[in-house]
CHARMM-style PDB file with segment names, atoms N, HN, CA, C and O in Angstrom:
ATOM      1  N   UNK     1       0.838  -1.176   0.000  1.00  0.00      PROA
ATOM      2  CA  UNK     1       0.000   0.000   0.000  1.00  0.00      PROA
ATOM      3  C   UNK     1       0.887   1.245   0.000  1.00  0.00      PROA
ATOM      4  O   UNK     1       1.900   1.418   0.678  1.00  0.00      PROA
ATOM      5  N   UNK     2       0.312   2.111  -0.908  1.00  0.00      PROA
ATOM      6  HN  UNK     2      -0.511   1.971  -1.459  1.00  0.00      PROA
ATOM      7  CA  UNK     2       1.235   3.039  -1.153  1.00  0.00      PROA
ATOM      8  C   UNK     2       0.976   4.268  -0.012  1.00  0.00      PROA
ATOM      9  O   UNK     2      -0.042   4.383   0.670  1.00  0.00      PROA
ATOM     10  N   UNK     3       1.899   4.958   0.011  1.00  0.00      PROA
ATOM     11  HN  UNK     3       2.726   4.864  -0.543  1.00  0.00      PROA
ATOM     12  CA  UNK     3       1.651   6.232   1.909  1.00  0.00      PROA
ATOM     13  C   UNK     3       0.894   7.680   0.981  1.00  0.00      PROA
ATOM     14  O   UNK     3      -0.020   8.471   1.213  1.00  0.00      PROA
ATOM     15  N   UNK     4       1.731   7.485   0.020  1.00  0.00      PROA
ATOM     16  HN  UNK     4       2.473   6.842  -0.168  1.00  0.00      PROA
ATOM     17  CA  UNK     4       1.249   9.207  -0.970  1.00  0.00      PROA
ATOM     18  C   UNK     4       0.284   8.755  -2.153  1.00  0.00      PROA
ATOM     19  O   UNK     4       0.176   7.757  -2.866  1.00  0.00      PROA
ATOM     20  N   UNK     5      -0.299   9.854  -2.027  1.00  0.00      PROA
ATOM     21  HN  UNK     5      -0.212  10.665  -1.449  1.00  0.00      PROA
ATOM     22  CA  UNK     5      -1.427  10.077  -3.211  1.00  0.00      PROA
ATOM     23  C   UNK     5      -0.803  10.843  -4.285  1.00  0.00      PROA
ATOM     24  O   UNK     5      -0.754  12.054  -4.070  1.00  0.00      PROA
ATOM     25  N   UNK     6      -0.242  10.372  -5.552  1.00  0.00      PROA
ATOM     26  HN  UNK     6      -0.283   9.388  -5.727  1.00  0.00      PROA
ATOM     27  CA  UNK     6      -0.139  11.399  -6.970  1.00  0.00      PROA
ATOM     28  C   UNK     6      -1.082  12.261  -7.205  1.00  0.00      PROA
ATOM     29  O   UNK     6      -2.170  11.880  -7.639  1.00  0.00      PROA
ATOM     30  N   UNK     7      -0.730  13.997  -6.873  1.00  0.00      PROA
ATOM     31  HN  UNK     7       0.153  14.307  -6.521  1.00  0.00      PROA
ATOM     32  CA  UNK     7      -1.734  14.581  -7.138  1.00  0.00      PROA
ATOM     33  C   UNK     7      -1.226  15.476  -8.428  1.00  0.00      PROA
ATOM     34  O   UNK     7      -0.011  15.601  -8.578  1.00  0.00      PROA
ATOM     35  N   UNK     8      -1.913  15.949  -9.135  1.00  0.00      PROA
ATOM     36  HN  UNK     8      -2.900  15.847  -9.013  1.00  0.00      PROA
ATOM     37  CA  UNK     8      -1.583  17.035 -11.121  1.00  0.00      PROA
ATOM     38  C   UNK     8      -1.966  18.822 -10.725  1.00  0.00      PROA
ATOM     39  O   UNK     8      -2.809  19.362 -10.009  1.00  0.00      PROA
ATOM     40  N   UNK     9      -0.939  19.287 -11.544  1.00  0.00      PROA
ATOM     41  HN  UNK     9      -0.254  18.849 -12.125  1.00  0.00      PROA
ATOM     42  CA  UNK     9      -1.341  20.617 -11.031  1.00  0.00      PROA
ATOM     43  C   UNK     9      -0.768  21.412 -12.647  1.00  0.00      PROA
ATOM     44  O   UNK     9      -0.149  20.904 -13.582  1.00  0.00      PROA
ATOM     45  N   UNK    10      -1.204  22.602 -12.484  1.00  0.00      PROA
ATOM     46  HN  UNK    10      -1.707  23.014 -11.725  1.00  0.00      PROA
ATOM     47  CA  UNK    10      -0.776  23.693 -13.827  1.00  0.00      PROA
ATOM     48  C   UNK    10       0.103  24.582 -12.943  1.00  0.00      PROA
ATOM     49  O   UNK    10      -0.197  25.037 -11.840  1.00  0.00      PROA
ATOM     50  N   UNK    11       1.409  24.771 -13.724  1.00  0.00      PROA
ATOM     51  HN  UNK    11       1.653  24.402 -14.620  1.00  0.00      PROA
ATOM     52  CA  UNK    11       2.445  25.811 -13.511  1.00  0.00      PROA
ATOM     53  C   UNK    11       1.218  27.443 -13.254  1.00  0.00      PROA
ATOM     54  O   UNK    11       0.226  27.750 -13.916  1.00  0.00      PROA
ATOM     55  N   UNK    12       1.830  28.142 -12.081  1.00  0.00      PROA
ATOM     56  HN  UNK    12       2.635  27.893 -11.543  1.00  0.00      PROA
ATOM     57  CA  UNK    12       1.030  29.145 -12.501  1.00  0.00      PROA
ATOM     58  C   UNK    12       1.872  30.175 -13.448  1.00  0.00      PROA
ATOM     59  O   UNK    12       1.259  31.146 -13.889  1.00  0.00      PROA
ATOM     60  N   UNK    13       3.209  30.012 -13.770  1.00  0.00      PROA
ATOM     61  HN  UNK    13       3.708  29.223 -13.411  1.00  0.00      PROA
ATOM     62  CA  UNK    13       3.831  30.675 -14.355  1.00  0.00      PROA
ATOM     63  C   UNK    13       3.807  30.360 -16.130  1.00  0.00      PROA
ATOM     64  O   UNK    13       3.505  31.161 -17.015  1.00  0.00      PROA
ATOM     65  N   UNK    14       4.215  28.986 -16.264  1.00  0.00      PROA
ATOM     66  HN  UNK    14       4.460  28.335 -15.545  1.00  0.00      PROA
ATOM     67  CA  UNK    14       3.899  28.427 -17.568  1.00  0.00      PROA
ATOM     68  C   UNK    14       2.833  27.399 -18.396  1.00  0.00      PROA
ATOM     69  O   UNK    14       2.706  27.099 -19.583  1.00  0.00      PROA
ATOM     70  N   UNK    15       2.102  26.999 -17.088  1.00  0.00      PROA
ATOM     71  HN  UNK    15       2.205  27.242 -16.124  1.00  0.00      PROA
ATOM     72  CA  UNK    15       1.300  26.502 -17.679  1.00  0.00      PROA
ATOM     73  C   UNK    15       1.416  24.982 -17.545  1.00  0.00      PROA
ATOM     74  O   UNK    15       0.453  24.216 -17.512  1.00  0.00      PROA
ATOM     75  N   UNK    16       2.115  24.793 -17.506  1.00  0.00      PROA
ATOM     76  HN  UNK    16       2.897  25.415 -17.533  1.00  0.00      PROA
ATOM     77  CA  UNK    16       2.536  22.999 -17.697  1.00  0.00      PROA
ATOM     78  C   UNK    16       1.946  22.339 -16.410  1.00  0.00      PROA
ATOM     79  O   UNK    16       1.653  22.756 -15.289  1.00  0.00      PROA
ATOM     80  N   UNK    17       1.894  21.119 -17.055  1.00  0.00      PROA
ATOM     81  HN  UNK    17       2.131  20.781 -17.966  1.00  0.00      PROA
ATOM     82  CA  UNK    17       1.397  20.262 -15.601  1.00  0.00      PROA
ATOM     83  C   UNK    17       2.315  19.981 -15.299  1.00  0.00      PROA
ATOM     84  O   UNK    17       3.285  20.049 -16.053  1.00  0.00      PROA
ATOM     85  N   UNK    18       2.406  19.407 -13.664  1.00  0.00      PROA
ATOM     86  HN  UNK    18       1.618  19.352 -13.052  1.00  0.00      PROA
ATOM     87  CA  UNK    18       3.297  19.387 -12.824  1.00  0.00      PROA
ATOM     88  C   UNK    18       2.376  17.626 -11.735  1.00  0.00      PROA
ATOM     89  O   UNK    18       1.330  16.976 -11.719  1.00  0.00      PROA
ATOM     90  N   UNK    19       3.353  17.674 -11.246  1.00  0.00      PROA
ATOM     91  HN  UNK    19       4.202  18.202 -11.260  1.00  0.00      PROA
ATOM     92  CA  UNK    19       2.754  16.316 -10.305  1.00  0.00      PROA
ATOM     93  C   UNK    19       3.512  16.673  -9.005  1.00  0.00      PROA
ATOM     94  O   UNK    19       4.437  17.472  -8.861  1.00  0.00      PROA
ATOM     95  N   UNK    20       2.885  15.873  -8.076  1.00  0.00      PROA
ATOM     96  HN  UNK    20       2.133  15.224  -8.193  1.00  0.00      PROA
ATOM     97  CA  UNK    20       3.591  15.784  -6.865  1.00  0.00      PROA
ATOM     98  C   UNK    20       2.898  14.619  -6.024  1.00  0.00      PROA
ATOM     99  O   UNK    20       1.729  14.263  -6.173  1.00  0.00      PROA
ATOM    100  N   UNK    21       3.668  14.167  -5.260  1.00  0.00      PROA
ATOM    101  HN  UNK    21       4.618  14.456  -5.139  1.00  0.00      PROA
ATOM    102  CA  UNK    21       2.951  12.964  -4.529  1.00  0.00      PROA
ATOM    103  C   UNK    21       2.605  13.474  -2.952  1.00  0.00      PROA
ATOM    104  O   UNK    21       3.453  14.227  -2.472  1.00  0.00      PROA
ATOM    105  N   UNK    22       1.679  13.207  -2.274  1.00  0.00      PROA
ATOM    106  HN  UNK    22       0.990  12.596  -2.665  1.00  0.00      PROA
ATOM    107  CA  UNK    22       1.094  13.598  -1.025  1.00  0.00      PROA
ATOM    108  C   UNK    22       1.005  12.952  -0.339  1.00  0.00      PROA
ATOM    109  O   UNK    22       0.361  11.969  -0.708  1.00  0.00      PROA
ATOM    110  N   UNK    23       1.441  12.911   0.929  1.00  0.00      PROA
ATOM    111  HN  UNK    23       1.964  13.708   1.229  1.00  0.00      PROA
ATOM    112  CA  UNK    23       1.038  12.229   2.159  1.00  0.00      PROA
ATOM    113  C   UNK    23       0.015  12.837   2.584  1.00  0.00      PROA
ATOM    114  O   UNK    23      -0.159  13.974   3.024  1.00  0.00      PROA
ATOM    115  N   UNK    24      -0.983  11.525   2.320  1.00  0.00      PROA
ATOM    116  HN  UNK    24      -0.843  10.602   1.963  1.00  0.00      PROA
ATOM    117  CA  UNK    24      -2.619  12.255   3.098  1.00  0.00      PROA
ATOM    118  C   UNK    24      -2.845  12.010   4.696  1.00  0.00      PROA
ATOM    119  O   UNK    24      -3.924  12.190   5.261  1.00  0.00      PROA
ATOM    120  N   UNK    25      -1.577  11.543   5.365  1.00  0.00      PROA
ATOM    121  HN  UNK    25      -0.701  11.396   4.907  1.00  0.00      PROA
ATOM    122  CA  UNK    25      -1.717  11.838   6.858  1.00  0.00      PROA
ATOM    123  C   UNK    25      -0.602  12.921   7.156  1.00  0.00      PROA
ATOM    124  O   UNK    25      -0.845  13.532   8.196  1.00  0.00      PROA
ATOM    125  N   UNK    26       0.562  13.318   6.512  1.00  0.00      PROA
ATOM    126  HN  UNK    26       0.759  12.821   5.667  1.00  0.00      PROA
ATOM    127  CA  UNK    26       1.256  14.367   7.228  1.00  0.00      PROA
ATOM    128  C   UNK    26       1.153  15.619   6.202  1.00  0.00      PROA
ATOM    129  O   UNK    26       0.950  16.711   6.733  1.00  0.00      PROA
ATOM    130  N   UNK    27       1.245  15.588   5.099  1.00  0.00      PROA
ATOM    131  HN  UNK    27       1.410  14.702   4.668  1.00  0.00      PROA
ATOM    132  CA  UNK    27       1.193  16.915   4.552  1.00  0.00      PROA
ATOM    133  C   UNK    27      -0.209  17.894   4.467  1.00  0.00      PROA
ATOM    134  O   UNK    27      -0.090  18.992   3.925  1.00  0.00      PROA
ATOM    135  N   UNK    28      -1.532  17.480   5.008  1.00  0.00      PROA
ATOM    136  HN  UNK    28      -1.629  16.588   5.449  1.00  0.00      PROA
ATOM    137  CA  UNK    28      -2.710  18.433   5.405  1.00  0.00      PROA
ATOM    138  C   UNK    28      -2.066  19.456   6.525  1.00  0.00      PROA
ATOM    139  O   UNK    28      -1.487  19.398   7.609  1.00  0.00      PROA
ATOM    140  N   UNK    29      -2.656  20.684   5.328  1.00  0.00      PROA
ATOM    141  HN  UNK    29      -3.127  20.732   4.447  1.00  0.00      PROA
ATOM    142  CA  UNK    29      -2.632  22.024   5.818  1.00  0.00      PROA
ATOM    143  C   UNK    29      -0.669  22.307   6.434  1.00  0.00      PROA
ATOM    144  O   UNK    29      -0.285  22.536   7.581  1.00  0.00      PROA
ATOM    145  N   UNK    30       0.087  22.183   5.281  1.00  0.00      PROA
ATOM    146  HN  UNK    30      -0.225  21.997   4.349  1.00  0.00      PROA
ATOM    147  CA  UNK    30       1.508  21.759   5.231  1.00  0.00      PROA
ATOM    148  C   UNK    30       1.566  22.947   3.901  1.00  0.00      PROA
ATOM    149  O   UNK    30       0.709  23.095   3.030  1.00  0.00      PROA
ATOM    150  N   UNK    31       2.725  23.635   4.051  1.00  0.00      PROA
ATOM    151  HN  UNK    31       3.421  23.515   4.759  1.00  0.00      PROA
ATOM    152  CA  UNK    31       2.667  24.626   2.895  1.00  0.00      PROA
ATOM    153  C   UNK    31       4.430  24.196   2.209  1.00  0.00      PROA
ATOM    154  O   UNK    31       5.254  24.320   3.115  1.00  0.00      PROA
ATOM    155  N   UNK    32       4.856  23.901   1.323  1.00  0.00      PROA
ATOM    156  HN  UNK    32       4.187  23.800   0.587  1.00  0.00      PROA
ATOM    157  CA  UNK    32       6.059  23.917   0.666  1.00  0.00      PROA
ATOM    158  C   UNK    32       6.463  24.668  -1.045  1.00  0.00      PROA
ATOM    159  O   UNK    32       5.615  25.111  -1.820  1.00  0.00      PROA
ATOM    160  N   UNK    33       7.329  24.646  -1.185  1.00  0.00      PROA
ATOM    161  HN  UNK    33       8.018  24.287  -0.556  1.00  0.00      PROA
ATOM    162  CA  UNK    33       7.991  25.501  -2.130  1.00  0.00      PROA
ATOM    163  C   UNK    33       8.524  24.260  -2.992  1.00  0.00      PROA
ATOM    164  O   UNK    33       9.013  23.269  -2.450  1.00  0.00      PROA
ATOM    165  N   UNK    34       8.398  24.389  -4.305  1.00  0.00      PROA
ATOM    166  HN  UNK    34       8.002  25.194  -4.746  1.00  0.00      PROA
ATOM    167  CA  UNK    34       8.533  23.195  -5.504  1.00  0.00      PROA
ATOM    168  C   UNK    34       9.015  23.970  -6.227  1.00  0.00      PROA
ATOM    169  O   UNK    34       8.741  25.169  -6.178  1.00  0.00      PROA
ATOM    170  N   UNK    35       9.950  23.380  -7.167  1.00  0.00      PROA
ATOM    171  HN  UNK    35      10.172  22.406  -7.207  1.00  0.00      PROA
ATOM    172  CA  UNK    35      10.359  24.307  -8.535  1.00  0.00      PROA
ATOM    173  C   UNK    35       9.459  23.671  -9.420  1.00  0.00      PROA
ATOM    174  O   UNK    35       9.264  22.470  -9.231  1.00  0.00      PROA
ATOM    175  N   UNK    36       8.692  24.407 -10.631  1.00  0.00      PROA
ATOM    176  HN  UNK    36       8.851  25.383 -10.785  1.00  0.00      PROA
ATOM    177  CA  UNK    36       8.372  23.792 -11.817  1.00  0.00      PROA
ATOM    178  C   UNK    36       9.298  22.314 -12.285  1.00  0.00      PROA
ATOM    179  O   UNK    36      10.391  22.262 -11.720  1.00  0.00      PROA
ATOM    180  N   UNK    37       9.049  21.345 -13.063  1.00  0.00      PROA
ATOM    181  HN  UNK    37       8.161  21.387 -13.522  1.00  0.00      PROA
ATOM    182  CA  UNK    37       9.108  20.581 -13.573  1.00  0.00      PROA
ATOM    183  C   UNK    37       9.887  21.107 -14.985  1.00  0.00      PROA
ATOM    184  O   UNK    37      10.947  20.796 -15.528  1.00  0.00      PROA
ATOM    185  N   UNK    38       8.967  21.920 -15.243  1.00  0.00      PROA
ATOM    186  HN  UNK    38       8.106  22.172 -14.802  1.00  0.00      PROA
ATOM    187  CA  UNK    38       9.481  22.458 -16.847  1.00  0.00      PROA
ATOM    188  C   UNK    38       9.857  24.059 -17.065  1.00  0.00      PROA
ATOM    189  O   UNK    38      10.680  24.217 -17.967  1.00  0.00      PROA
ATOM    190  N   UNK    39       9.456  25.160 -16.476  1.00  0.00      PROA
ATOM    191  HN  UNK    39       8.788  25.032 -15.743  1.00  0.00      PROA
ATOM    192  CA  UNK    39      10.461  26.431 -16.245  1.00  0.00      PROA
ATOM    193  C   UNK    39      11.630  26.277 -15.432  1.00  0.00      PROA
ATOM    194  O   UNK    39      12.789  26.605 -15.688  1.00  0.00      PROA
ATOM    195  N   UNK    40      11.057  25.621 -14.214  1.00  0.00      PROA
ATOM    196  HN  UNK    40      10.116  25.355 -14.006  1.00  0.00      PROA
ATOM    197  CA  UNK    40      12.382  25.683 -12.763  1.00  0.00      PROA
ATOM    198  C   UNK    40      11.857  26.515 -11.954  1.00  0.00      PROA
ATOM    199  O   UNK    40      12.260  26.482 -10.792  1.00  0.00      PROA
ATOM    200  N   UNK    41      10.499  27.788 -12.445  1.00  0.00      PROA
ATOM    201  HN  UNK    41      10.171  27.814 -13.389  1.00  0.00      PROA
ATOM    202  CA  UNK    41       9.997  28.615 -11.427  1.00  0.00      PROA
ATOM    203  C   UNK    41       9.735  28.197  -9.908  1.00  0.00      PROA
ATOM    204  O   UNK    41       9.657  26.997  -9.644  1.00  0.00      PROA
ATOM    205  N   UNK    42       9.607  29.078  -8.984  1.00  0.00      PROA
ATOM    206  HN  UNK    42       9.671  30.052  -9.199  1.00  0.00      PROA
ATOM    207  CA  UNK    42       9.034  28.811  -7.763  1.00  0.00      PROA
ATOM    208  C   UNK    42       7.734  28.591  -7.469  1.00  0.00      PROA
ATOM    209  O   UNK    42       7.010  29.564  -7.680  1.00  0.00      PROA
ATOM    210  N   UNK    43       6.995  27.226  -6.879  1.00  0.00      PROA
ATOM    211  HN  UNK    43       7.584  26.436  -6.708  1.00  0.00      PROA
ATOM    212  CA  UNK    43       5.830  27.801  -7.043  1.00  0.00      PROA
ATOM    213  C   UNK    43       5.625  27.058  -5.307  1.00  0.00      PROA
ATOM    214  O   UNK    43       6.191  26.053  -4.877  1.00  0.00      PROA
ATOM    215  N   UNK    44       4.703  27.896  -4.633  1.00  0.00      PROA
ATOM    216  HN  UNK    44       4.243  28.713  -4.983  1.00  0.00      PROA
ATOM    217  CA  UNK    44       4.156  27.764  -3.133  1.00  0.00      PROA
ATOM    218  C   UNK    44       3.190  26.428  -3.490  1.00  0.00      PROA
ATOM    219  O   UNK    44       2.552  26.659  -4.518  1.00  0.00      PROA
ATOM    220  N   UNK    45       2.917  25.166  -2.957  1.00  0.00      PROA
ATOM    221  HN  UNK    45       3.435  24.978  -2.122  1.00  0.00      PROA
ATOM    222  CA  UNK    45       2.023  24.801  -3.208  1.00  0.00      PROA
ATOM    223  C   UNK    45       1.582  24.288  -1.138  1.00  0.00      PROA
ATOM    224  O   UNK    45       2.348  24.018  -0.213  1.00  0.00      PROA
ATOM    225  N   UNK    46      -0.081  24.375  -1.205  1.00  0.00      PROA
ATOM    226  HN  UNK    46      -0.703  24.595  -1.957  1.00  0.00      PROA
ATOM    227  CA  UNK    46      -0.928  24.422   0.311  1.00  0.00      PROA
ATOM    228  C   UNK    46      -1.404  23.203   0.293  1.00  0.00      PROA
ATOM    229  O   UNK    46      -2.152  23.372  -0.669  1.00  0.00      PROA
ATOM    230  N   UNK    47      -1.511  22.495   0.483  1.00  0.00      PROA
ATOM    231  HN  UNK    47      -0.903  22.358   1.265  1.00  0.00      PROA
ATOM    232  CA  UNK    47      -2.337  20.793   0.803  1.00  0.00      PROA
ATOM    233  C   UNK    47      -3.296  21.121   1.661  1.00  0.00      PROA
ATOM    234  O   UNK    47      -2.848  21.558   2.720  1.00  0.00      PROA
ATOM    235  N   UNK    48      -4.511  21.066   1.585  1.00  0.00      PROA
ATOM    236  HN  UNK    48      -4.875  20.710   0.724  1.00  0.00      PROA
ATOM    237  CA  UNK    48      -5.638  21.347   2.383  1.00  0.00      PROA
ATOM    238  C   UNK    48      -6.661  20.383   1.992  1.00  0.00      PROA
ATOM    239  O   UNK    48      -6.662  19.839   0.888  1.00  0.00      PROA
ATOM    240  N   UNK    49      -7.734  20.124   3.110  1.00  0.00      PROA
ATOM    241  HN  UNK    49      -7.733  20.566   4.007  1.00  0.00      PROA
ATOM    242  CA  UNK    49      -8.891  18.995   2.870  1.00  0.00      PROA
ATOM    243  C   UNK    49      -9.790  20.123   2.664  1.00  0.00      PROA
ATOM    244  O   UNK    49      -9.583  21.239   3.140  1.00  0.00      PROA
ATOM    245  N   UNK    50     -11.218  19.678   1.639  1.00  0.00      PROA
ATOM    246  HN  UNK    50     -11.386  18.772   1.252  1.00  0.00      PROA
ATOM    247  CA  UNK    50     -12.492  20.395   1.793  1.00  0.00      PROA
ATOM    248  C   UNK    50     -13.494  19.961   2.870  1.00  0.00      PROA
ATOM    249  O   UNK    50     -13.123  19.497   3.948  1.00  0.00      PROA
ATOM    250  N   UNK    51     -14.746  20.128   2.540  1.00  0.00      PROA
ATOM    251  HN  UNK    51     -15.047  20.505   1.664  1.00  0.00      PROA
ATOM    252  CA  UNK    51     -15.734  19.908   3.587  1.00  0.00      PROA
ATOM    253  C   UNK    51     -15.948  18.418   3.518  1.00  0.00      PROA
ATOM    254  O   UNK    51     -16.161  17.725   4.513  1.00  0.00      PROA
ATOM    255  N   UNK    52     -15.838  17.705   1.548  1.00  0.00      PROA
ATOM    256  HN  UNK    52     -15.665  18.268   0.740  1.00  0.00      PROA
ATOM    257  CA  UNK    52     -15.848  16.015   1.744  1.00  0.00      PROA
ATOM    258  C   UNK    52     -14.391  15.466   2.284  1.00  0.00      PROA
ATOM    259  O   UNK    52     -13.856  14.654   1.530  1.00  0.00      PROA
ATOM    260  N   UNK    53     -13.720  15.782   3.420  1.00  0.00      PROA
ATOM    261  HN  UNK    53     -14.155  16.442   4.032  1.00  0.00      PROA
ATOM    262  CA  UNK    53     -12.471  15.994   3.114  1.00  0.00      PROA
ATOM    263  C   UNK    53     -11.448  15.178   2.158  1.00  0.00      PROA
ATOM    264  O   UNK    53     -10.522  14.439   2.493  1.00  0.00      PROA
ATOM    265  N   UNK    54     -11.822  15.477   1.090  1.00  0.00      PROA
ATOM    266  HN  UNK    54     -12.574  16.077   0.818  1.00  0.00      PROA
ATOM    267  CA  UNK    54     -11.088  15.746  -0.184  1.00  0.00      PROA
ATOM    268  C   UNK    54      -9.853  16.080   0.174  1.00  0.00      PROA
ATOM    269  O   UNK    54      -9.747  16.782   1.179  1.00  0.00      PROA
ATOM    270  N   UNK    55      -8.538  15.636  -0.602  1.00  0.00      PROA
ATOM    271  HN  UNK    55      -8.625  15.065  -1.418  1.00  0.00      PROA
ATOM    272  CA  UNK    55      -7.634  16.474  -0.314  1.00  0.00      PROA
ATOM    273  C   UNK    55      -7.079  17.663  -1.600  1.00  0.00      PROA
ATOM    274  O   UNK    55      -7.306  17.331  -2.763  1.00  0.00      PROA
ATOM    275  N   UNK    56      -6.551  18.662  -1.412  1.00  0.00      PROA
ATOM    276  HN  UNK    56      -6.366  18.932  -0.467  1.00  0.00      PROA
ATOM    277  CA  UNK    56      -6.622  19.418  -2.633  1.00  0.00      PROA
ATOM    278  C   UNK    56      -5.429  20.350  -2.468  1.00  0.00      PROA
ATOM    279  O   UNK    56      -4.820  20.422  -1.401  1.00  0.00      PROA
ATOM    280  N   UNK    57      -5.095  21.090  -3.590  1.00  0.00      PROA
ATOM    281  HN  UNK    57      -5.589  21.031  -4.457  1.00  0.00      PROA
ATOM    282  CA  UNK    57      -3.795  21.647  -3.486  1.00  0.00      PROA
ATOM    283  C   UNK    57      -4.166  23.272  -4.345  1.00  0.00      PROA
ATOM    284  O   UNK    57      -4.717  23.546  -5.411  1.00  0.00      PROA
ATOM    285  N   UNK    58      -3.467  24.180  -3.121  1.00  0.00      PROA
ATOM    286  HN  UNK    58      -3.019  23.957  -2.255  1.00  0.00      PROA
ATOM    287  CA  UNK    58      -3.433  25.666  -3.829  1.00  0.00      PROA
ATOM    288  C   UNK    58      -1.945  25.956  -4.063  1.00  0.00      PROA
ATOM    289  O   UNK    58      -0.917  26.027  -3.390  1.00  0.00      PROA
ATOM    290  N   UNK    59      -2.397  26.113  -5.575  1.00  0.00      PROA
ATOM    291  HN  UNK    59      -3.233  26.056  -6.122  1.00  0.00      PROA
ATOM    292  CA  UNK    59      -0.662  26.618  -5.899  1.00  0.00      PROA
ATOM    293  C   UNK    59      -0.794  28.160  -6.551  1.00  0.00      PROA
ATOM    294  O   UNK    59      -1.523  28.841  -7.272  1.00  0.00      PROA
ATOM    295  N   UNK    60       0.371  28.209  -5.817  1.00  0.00      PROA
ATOM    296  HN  UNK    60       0.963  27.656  -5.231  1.00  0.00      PROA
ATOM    297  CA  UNK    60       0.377  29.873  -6.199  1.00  0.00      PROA
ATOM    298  C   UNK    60       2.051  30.739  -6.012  1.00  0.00      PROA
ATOM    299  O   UNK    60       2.984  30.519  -5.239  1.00  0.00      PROA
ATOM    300  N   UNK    61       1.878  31.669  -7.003  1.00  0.00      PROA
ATOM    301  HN  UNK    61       1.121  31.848  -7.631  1.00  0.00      PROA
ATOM    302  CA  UNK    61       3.606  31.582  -7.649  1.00  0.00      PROA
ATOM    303  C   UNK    61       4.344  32.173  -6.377  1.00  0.00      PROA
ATOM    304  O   UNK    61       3.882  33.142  -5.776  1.00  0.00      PROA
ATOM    305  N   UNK    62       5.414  31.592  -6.033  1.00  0.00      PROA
ATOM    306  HN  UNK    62       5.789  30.805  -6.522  1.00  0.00      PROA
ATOM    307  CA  UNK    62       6.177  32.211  -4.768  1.00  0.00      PROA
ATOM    308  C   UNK    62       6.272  33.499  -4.553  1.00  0.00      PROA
ATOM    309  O   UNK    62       6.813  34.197  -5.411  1.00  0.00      PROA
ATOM    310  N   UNK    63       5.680  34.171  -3.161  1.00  0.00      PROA
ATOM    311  HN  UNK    63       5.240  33.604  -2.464  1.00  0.00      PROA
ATOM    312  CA  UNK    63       5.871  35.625  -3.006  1.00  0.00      PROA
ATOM    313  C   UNK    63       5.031  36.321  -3.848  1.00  0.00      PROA
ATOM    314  O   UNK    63       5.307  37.428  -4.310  1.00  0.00      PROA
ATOM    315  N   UNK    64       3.985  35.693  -4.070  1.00  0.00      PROA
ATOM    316  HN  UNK    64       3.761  34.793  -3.695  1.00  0.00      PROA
ATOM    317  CA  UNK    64       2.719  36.309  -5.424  1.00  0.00      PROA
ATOM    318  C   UNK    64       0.984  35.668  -4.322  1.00  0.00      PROA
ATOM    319  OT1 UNK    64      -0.142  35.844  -4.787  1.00  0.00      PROA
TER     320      UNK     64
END
């Protein structure tokens, strides 16, 4: 059994998808810094649950 969930995301700088894998018991409501995949940009990404707690990811460009 695998610990992380593969979750897909869009560069907010270029656009590209991006991946990252999640620990759905330690990384909720956990904030880290990723480089793009394909610019190298900075991007903030937030791991947060919704109300189904869903888990979900806000990415948003470092220091933006």
């Amino acid at each position: 059994m695998s610990l992380t969930l593969p979750m897909y995301f869009s560069c907010p700088y270029c656009m590209a998808p991006n991946d990252v894998e999640v620990d759905e018991v330690n990384d909720i409501d956990q904030e880290q810094t990723v480089d793009c995949q394909i610019c190298c940009s900075p991007i903030t990404l937030t791991v947060t649950t919704n109300f189904n707690d869903d888990i979900e990811l806000r990415v948003e460009q470092e220091n933006g």
